[in-house]
C-alpha positions as CSV (number, residue, x, y, z in Angstrom):
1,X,0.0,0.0,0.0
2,X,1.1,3.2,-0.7
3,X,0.3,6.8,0.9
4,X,0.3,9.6,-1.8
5,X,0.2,12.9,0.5
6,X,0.1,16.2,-1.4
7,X,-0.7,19.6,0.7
8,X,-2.5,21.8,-1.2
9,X,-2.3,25.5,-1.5
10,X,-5.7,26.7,-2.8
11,X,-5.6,30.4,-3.9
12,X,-7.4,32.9,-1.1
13,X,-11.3,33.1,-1.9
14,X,-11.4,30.1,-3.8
15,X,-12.2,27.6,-1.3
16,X,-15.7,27.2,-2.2
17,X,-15.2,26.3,-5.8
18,X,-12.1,24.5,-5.1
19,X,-14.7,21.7,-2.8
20,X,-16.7,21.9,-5.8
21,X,-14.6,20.9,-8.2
22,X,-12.6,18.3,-5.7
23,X,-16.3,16.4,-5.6
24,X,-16.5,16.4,-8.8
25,X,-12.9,15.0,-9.3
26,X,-13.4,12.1,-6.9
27,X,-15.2,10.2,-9.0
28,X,-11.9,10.1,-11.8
29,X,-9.6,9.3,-9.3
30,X,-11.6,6.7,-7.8
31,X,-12.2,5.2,-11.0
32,X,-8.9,4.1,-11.4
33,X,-6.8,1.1,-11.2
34,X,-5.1,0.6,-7.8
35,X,-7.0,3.1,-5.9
36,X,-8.1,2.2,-2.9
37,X,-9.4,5.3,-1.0
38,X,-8.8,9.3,-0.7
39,X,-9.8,12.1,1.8
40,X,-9.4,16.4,2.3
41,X,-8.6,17.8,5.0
42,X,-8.8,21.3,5.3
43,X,-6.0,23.3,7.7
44,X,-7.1,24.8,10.9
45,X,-4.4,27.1,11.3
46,X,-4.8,28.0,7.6
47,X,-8.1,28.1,6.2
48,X,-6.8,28.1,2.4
49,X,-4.8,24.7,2.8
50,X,-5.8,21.7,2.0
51,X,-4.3,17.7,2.5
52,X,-4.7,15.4,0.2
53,X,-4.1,11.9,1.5
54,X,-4.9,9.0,-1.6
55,X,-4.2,5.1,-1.1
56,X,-2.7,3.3,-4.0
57,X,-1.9,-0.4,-4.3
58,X,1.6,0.5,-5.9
59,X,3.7,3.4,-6.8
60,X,3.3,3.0,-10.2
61,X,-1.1,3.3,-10.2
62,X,-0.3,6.5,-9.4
63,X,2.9,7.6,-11.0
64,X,2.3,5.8,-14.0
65,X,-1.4,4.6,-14.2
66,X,-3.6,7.5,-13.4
67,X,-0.9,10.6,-14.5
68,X,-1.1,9.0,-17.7
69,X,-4.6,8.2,-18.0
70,X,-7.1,10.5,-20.2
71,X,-8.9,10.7,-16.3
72,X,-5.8,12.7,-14.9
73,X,-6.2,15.2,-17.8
74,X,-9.6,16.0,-16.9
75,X,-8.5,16.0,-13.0
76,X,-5.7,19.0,-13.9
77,X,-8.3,21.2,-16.0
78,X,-10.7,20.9,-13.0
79,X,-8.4,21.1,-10.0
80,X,-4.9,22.6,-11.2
81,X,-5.6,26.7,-11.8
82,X,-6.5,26.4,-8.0
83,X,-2.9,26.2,-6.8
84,X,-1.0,28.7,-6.2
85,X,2.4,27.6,-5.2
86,X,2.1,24.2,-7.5
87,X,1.9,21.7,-4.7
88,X,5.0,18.5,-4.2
89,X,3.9,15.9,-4.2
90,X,5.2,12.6,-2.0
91,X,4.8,9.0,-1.9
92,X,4.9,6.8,1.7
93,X,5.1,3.3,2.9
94,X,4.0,2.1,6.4
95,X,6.5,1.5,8.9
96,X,4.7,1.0,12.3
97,X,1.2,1.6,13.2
98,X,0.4,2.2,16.8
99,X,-3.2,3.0,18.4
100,X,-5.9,1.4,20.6
């Protein structure tokens, strides 16, 4: 499993149609091969920042399969203009887990 974490920097006063079009990306990215789940988190200390956190199966059904899919295309004309830097983005594998 793999942890693609990207913080977002969405461009002040654009929150609301940022979410917007962040639904309506969902359903490309989790139409893909190898996903297995996603989540946004918005920052409380600053309210135009945003986490993305996405589960792959491998490195490459991100890297590979969905940044060179027709999907990803249509992800960067909805999502991309929001950005302002362009956010890194940085790939994690699990290794401990602690909790209840």
């Amino acid at each position: 499993m793999i942890l693609e974490v990207a913080i977002l920097p969405v461009i002040a006063g654009k929150n609301t149609e940022f979410e917007a079009a962040f639904r309506e990306a969902s359903s490309l990215i989790s139409s893909m091969k190898g996903y297995v789940s996603h989540e946004l988190q918005s920052c409380i200390e600053d309210g135009n920042k945003y986490l993305l956190l996405v589960q792959w199966e491998t490195l490459e059904d991100h890297t590979v399969g969905f940044r060179g899919s027709a999907e990803y295309q249509e992800w960067r004309k909805l999502l991309h203009h929001f950005y302002d830097p362009f956010p890194v983005v940085e790939h994690y594998t699990l290794t401990q887990t602690y909790g209840k």
